[in-house]
C-alpha positions as CSV (number, residue, x, y, z in Angstrom):
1,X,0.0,0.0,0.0
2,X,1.7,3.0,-0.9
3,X,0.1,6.7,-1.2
4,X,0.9,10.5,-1.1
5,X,0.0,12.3,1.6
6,X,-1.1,16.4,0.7
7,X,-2.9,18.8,3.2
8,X,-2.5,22.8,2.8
9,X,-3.0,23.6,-0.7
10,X,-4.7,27.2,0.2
11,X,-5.4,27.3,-3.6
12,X,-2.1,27.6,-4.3
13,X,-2.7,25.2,-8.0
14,X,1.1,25.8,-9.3
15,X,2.2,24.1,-6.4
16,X,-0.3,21.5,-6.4
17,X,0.6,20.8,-10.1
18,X,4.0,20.3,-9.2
19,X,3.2,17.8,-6.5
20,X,0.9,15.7,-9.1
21,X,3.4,15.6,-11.7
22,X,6.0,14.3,-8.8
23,X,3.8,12.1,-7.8
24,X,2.9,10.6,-11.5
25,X,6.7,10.4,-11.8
26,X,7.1,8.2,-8.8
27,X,4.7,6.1,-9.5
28,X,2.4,7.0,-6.6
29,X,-1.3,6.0,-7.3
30,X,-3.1,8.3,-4.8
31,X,-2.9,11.0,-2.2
32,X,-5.1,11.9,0.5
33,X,-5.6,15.0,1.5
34,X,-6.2,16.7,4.8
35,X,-7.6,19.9,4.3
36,X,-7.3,23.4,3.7
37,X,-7.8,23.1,0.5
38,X,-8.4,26.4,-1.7
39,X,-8.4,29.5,1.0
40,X,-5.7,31.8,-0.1
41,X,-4.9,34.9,-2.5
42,X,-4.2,32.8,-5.3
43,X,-5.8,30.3,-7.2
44,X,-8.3,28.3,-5.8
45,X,-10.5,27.8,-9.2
46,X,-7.5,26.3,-10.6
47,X,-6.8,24.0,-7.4
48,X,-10.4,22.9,-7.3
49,X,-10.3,21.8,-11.5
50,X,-6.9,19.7,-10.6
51,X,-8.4,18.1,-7.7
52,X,-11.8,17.1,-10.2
53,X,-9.1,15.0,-12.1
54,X,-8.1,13.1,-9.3
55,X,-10.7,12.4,-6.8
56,X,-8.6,12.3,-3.7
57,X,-10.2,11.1,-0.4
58,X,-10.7,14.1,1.6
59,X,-11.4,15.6,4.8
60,X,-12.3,19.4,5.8
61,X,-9.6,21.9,7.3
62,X,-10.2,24.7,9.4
63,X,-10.5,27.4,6.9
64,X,-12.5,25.2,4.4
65,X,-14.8,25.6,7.1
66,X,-14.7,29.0,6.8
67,X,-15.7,29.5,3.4
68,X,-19.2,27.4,4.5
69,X,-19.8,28.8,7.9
70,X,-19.3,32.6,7.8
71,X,-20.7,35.2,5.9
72,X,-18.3,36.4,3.2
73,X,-18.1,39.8,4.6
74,X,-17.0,38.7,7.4
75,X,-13.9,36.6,6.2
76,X,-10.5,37.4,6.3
77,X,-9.0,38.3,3.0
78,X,-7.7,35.3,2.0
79,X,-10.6,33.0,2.7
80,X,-12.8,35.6,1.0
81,X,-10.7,35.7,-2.6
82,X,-10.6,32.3,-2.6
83,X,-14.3,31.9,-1.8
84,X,-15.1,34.4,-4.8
85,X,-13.4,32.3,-7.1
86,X,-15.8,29.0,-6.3
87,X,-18.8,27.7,-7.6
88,X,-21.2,26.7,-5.9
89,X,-20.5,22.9,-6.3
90,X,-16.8,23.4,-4.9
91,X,-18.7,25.0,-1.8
92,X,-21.4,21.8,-1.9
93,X,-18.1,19.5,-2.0
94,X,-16.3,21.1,0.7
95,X,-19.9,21.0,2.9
96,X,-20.1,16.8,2.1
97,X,-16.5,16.7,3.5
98,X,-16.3,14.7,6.8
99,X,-13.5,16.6,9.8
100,X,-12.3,13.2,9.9
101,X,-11.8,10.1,8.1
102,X,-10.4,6.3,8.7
103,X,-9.4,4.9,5.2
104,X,-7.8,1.5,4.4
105,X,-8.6,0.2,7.6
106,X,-5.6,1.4,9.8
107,X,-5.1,5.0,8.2
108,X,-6.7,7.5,10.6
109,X,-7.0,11.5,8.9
110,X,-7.4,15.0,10.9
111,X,-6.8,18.3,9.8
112,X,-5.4,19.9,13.3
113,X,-6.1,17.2,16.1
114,X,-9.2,14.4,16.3
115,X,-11.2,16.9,18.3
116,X,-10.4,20.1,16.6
117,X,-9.9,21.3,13.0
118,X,-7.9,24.7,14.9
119,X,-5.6,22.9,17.0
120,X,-1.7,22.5,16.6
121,X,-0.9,18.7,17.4
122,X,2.9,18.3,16.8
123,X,3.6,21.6,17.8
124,X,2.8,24.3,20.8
125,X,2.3,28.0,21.0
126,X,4.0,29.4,24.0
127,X,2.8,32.6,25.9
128,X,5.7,34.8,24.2
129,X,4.7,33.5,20.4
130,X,7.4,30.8,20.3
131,X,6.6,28.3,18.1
132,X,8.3,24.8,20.1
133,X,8.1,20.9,19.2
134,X,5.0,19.3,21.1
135,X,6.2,16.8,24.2
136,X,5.6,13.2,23.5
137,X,3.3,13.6,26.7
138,X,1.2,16.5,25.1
139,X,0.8,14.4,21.5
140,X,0.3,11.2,23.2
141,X,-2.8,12.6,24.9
142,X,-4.2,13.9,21.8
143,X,-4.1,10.7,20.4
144,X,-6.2,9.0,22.9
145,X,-8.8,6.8,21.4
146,X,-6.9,6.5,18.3
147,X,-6.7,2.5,17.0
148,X,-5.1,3.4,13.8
149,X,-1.3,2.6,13.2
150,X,-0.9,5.5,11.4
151,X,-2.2,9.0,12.3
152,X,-2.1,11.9,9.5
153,X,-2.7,15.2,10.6
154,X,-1.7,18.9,8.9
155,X,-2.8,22.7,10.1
156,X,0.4,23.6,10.9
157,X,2.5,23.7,7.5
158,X,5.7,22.1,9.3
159,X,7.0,18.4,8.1
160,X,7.0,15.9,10.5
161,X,7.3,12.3,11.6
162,X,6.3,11.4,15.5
163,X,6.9,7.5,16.6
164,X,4.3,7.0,19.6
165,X,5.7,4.6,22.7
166,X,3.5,1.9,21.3
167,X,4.0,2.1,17.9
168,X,1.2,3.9,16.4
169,X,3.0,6.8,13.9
170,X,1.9,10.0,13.2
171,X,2.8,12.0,10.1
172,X,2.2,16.1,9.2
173,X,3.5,16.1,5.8
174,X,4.0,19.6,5.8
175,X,2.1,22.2,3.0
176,X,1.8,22.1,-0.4
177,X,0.8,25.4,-1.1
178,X,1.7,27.7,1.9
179,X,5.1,27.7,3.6
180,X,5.0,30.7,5.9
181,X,2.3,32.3,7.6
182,X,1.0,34.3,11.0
183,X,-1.7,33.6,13.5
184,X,-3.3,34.9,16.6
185,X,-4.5,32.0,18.2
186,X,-3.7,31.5,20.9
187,X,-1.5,34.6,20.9
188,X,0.3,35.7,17.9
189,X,3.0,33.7,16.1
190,X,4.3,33.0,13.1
191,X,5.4,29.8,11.4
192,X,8.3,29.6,9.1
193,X,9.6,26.5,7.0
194,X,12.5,28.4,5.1
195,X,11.7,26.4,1.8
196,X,9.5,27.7,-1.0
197,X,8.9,24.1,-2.6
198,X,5.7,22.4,-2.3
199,X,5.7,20.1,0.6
200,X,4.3,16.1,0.9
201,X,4.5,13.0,2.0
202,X,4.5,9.4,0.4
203,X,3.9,6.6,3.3
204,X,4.5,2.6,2.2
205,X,3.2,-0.2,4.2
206,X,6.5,-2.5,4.5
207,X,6.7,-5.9,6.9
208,X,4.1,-4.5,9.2
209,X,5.9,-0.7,9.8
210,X,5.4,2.7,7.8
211,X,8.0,3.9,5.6
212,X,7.4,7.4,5.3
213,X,9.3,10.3,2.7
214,X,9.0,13.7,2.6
215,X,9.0,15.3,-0.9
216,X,10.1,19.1,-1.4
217,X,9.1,19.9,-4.6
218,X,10.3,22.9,-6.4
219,X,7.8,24.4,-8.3
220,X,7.5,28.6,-10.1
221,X,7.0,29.7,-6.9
222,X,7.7,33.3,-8.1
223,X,4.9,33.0,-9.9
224,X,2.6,32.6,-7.3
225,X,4.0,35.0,-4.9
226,X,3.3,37.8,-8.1
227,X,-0.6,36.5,-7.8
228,X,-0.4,37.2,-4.0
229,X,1.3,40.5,-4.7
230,X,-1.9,41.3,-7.0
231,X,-4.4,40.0,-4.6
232,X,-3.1,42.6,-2.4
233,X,-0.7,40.2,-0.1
234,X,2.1,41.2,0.3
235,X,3.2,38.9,3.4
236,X,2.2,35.7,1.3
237,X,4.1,37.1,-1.8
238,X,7.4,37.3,0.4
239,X,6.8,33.8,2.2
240,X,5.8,32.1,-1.3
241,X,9.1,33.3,-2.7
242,X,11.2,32.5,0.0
243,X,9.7,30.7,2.3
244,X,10.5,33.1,5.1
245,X,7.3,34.9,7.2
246,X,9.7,37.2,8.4
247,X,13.6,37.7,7.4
């Protein structure tokens, strides 16, 4: 069993192109993908006709949420020119999307945690804005409840692999769309991956253990930080390029 593993597109469809054509090249059959799917200043008409090709099992991230549950006068700027972009069947198809999914029997997928689409799992917010790993005791408690092996969750954009004491393995594969960006819950911080490729996973069931890789795809990711620039962004143009929030 062998499959890609996207979340954090945020309608960024040059990036996602790059990931497909990677994956086609690796022989990968599938992906599945864990959310936050088209919010962002880019192009989430263009992300939503890739993903029609491919029929990816899916699950709803915190801003897909968004662009269903709040008025669009009341989004932030990103959500909102990604929501003007979509029809109304991409909105229908984010609204049948379940917050979280079992597939293949032993594959368990959240956006943020299994209790919250809005939650950091692998990673803490301090009081002061610092970003720090999670302790295995604060991801080991999240994962309460969980049977599956292997545990896929996203939200926060940074790659990464977490062995549990018995075994079970959980897996952020990073984003494929948005490597830097700010927040203000629970106090403001910022997240940084230093890389402007397009970031994924492929995971391969071997003798009974999970062999994961993380791809970083390069990708014209000039081109996209020029759409952000002309959607009025200029904090995603700088991140896209370079993959620096902040220098």
């Amino acid at each position: 069993m062998k499959f890609a593993v996207i979340a954090d597109i945020h309608g960024n469809a040059l990036a996602l192109q790059a990931v497909l054509q990677d994956m086609d090249r690796l022989g990968v059959p599938t992906a599945v993908n864990l959310g936050d799917v088209f919010s962002g200043p880019l192009d989430a008409a263009g992300t939503a006709h890739l993903l029609r090709t491919r029929d990816f099992p899916s699950i709803r991230g915190n801003h897909d949420r968004y662009l269903i549950e709040q008025d669009p006068s009341a989004m932030g700027p990103s959500d909102r020119v990604a929501f003007d972009q979509l029809g109304d069947d991409d909105l229908a198809w984010i609204e049948s999307l379940p917050t979280t999914r079992t597939i293949f029997d032993q594959v368990f997928m959240c956006h943020g945690t299994p209790r919250s689409d809005n939650t950091y799992w692998l990673e803490r917010v301090d009081e002061n804005g610092t970003v720090r790993p999670a302790t295995l005791a604060e991801i080991t408690r999240e994962a309460d409840g969980i049977d599956a092996s292997l545990i896929l969750c996203a939200h926060t954009h940074i790659p990464r692999c977490i062995r549990l004491p018995d075994g079970r393995t959980i897996v952020n594969p990073g984003s494929v769309g948005c490597p830097g960006y700010d927040d203000d819950t629970p106090v403001y911080h910022y997240v940084q991956t230093g890389t402007p490729n397009a970031s994924y996973a492929v995971v391969d069931a071997k003798d009974g253990e999970w062999d994961i890789t993380f791809r970083s795809e390069p990708y014209p990711a000039e081109d996209a930080s020029r759409l952000a620039a002309r959607n009025g962004r200029a904090d995603w143009a700088r991140a896209l390029a370079t993959g620096w929030f902040k220098e």
